[in-house]
N, C-alpha and C positions, 0 to 999 in steps of 0.2 A: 454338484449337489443341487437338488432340485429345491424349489421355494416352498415357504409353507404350504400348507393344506387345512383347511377346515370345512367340517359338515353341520349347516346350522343347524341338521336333525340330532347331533349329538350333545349327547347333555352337558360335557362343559363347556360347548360354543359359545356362549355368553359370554365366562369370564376369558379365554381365548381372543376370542373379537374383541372385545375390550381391551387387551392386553395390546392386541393389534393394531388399534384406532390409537392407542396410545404411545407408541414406540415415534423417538423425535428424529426424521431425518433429515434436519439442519443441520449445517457444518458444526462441527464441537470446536472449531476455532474460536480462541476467546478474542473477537475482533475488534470489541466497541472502544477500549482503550486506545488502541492504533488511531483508530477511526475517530473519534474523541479530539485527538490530538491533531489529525492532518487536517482536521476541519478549522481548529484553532489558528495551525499555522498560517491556512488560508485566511483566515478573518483579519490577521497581522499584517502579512506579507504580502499578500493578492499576486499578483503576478511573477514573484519571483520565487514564489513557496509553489506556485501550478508548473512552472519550468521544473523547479528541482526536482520535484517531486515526478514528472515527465520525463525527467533524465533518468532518472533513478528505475524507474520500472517499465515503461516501454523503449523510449531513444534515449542513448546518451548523447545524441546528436540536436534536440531538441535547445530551439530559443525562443522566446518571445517572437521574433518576427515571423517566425515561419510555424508557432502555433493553429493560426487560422488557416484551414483550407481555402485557397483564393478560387473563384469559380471557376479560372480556366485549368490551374490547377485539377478542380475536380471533375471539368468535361477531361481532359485528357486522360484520365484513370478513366471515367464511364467510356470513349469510346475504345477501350482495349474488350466489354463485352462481346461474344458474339451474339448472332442476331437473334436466334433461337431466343437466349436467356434474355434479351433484350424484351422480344414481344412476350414474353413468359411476365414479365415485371409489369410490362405495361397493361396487359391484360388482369393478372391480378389487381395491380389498381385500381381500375376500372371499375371492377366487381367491388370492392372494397367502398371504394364512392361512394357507386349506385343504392348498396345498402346505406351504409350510414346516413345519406342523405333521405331515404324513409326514414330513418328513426329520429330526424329532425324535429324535437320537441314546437309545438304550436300556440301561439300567446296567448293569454286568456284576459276577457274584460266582457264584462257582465252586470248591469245592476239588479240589486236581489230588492226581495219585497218593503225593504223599508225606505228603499231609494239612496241606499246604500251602492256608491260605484268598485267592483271589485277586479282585479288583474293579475295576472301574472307576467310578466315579460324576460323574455330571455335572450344575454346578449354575451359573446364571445369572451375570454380570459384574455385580455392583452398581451401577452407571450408565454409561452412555452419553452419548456427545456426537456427535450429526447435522448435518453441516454441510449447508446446502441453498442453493445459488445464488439470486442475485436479482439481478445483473445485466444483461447483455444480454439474457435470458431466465428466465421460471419456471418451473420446473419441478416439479411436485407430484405426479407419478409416482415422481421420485425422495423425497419425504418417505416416501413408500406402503413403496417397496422397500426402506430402511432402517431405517424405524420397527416396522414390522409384524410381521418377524421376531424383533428384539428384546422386542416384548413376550409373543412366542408362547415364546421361550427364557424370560420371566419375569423382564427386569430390572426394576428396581425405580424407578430414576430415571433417565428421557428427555429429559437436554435438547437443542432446538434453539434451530442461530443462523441467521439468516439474513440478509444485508442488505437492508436497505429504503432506494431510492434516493429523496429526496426526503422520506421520514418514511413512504409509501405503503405500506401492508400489501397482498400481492396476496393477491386473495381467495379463489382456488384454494388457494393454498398452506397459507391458514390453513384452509380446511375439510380441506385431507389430511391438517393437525397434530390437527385436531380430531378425525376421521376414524381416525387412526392411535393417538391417542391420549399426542401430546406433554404430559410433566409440566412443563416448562418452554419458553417460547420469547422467543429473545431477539435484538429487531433489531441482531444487528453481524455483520460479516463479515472477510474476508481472513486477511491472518496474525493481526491482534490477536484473532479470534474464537478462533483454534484454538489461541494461548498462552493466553487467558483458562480454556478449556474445558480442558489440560494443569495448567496450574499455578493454575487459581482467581486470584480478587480477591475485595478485599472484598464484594463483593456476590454472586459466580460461585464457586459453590462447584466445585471441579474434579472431573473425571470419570475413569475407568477406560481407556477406551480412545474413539478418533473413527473415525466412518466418515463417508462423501460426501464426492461429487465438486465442484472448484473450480477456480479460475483454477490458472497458476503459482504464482503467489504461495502460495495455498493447500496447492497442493500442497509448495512446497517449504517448508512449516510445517510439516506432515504428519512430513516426512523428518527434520527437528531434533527435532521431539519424542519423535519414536517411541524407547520405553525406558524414559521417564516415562509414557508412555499407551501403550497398545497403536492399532494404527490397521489400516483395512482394507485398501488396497493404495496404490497411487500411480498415479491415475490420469490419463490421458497421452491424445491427442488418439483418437476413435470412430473406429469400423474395420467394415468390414463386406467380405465374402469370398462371392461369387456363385457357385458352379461350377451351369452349364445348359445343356442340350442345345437344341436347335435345335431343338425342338419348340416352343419355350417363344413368350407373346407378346413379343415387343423392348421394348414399351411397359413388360409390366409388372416385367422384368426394368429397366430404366433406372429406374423409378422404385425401386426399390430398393435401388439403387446411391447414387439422389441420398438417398435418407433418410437415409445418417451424413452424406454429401456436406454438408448443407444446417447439419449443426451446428458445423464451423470450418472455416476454408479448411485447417487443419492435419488435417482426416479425411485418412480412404483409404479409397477404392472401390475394390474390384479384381473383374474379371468371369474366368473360368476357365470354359473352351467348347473341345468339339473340330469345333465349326462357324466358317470363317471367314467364312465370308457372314452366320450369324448375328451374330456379333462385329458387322461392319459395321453390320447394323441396330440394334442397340442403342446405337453409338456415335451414328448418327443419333436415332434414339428420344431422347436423354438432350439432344441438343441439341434436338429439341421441346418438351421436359420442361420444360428451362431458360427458355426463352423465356417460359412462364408461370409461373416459381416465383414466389414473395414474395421467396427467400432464395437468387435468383440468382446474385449478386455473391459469396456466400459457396461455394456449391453449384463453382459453374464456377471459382473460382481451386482449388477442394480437387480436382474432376476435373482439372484441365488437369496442377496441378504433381504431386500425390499419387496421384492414380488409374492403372489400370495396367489393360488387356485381354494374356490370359498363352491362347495356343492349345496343347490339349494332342491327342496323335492318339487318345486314346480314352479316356471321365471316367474309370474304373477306374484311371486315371493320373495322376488326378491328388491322387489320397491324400497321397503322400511331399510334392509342392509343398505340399497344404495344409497337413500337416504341418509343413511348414518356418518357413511367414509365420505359425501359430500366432495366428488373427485372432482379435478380439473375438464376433463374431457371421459364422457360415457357414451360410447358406442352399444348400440343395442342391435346385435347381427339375428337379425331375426327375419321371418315374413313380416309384410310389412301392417297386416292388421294387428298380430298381437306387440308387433313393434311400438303400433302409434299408442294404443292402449296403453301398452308401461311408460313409453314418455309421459301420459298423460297424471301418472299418478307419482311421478318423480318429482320432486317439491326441491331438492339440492343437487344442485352441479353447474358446472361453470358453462357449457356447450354437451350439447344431446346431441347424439348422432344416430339416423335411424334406419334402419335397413342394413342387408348383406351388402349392397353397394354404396356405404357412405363411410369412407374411411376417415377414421380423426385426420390425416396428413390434407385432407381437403380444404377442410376446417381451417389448417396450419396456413396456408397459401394461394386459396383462390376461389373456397366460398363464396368471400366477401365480408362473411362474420368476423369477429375479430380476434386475433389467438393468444392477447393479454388476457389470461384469466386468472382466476383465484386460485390460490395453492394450499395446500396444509388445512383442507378442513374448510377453508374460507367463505367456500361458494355456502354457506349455513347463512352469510348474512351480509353477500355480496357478489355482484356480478362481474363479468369480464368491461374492459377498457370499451369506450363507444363514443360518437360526437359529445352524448349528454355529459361526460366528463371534461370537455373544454369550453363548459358553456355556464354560464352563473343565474341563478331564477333570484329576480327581484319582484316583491310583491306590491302591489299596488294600491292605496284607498283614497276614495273619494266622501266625502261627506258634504249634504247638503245640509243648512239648519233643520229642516226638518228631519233629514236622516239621522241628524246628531241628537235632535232631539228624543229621537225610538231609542239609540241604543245606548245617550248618555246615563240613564240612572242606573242600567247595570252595572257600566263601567265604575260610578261611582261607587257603588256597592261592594265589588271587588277593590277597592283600591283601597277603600273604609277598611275593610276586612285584612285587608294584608300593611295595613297601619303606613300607606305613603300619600301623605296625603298632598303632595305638592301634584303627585298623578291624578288624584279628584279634583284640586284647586285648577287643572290645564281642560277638564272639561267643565266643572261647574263655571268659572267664570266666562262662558261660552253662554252657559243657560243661564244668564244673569242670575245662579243660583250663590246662597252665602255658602261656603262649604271649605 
């Protein structure tokens, strides 16, 4: 069964698209009561509510003592890598660094004309907590793109959790903890990981804020805690947004599409063309694709139900649509002048991708950019994971008498006006004023 279709030159595109933007695919699992409750039992129990609860859904073999991954423990999983995927890790990292270390926010301290001293300074989050999946899949790109930055912002303590199904450390993941440079790692997952990582146990000392991605569950841990810990977004099923002209190959456009495609049948592919014959070939293309995936079954229910081909009469048209769906990852397969031109008037998405030769999975791996990004709409009023998320801006004032003197009577003025007057009394009795 092929995926929707819609033509913005048709007249009920509007309500369509809308209908479209609005369809929820987030788990309909009713999670938060569960989730509700394991967080509680953690609050109680601490450490023998993160066992049980560890017994229960990854090892029944699990105990307090052999919770924490010991370091040599996790050199002996990293060196079962081979070497290949070893310089692959290290190399990604690298990249990963070298960026985020540009986007290293710079302090500010300035005095302005009233001899007013003004600052900003910025200085690391004392620890961190990295949630890293290990269920249906591993993924140790993702330890790369939330550890990495964190220690280039300079935190201090990195712990990861992760589940281990069966008691199994996977061995990738521990050389990207190694790699990245995790101070702590520790086999538990779901919501018990991310109450432990909030509020500690006896043995889990608790953290400042969580990032990474996870089930439902996880996520709707994330959402309870958040207040007690700071956290990085609420991430929600992968998205990936094609707009390509007809130039392009059909092959390597569908493969593209099936890449978020292939990570839950809850993705979205969507393809954005002012070629209808092209559209056609890549709907074919993608059903080639499928037929040799691994991750068919997953691939092909997220195209059929979630995926969407949207015909526009010409790309320069399709800014405002893009703008709308506000997707996780937009690749624009295009030449690369009218490519940079539509990045440039694209105001929502998590990561732009531009040209025939820049595939979102770059993005995913070895950019250097980073591949936590917003999901469900999100990029409308928020960007992807970055050092500035493990970094705190404290502002700074100096006042000399005479600078208090320029800006004390307006203070006073407001503070009159907003009836606190213990706030006019801390600067009039400065200005030897009655007040």
């Amino acid at each position: 069964m092929p995926p929707k279709r819609l033509d913005a030159a048709a007249p009920g595109f509007e309500k369509d698209f809308s209908d479209f933007l609005g369809r929820n695919r987030d788990s309909d699992e009713n999670v938060d009561r569960v989730v509700a409750d394991i967080i509680a039992d953690v609050r109680a129990r601490g450490d023998q509510a993160v066992v049980d609860y560890t017994r229960k859904f990854d090892w029944p073999g699990a105990e307090l003592a052999n919770l924490r991954i010991s370091d040599a423990e996790r050199r002996s999983a990293a060196a079962k890598v081979p070497a290949a995927q070893r310089e692959a890790l290290a190399f990604a990292a690298q990249r990963i660094e070298a960026f985020h270390r540009a986007l290293l926010p710079q302090d500010v301290d300035f005095t302005d004309a009233t001899g007013t001293r003004l600052g900003a300074r910025y200085r690391p989050i004392d620890s961190v907590g990295v949630y890293v999946p290990g269920g249906t899949a591993a993924y140790p790109s993702s330890v790369l793109m939330n550890i990495v930055p964190a220690k280039v912002a300079g935190v201090a303590r990195i712990v990861m959790v992760v589940p281990t199904p069966g008691g199994v450390l996977n061995p990738l993941v521990m050389l990207a903890a190694e790699i990245a440079g995790a101070d702590e790692v520790w086999r538990i997952g779901g919501a018990q990981a991310v109450a432990a990582l909030a509020y500690g146990t006896q043995s889990v000392a608790p953290v400042d804020k969580i990032t990474g991605p996870g089930n439902a569950y996880v996520a709707a841990a994330k959402r309870r805690v958040f207040g007690q810990v700071g956290i990085d977004l609420i991430a929600g099923p992968s998205e990936i947004l094609v707009v390509a002209d007809g130039q392009n190959d059909p092959a390597w456009i569908a493969a593209d599409l099936l890449s978020q495609a292939e990570h839950d049948a809850s993705s979205q592919s969507i393809l954005i063309t002012d070629d209808a014959a092209f559209a056609d070939r890549v709907a074919a293309a993608v059903e080639t694709e499928l037929s040799v995936m691994a991750r068919a079954d997953i691939a092909r229910a997220s195209w059929r139900d979630n995926g969407c081909i949207i015909l526009v009469p010409d790309l320069p048209a399709s800014a405002p649509i893009v703008d709308r769906i506000a997707a996780e990852h937009v690749e624009l397969a295009m030449e690369a002048g009218p490519a940079e031109a539509l990045a440039q008037r694209i105001r929502h998405a998590g990561a732009i991708f531009i040209g025939r030769h820049t595939p979102e999975a770059i993005g995913d791996y070895v950019a250097g950019t980073n591949h936590v990004l917003p999901t469900s709409r999100a990029a409308r009023f928020s960007g992807g994971l970055s050092v500035a998320d493990f970094l705190k801006r404290t502002s700074l004032v100096t006042c000399t008498p005479e600078a208090l003197a320029e800006l004390g009577p307006a203070a006073l003025a407001l503070a009159e006006a907003e009836g606190l007057g213990a706030h006019g009394r801390s600067v009039s009795i400065r200005l030897n004023r009655r007040g």
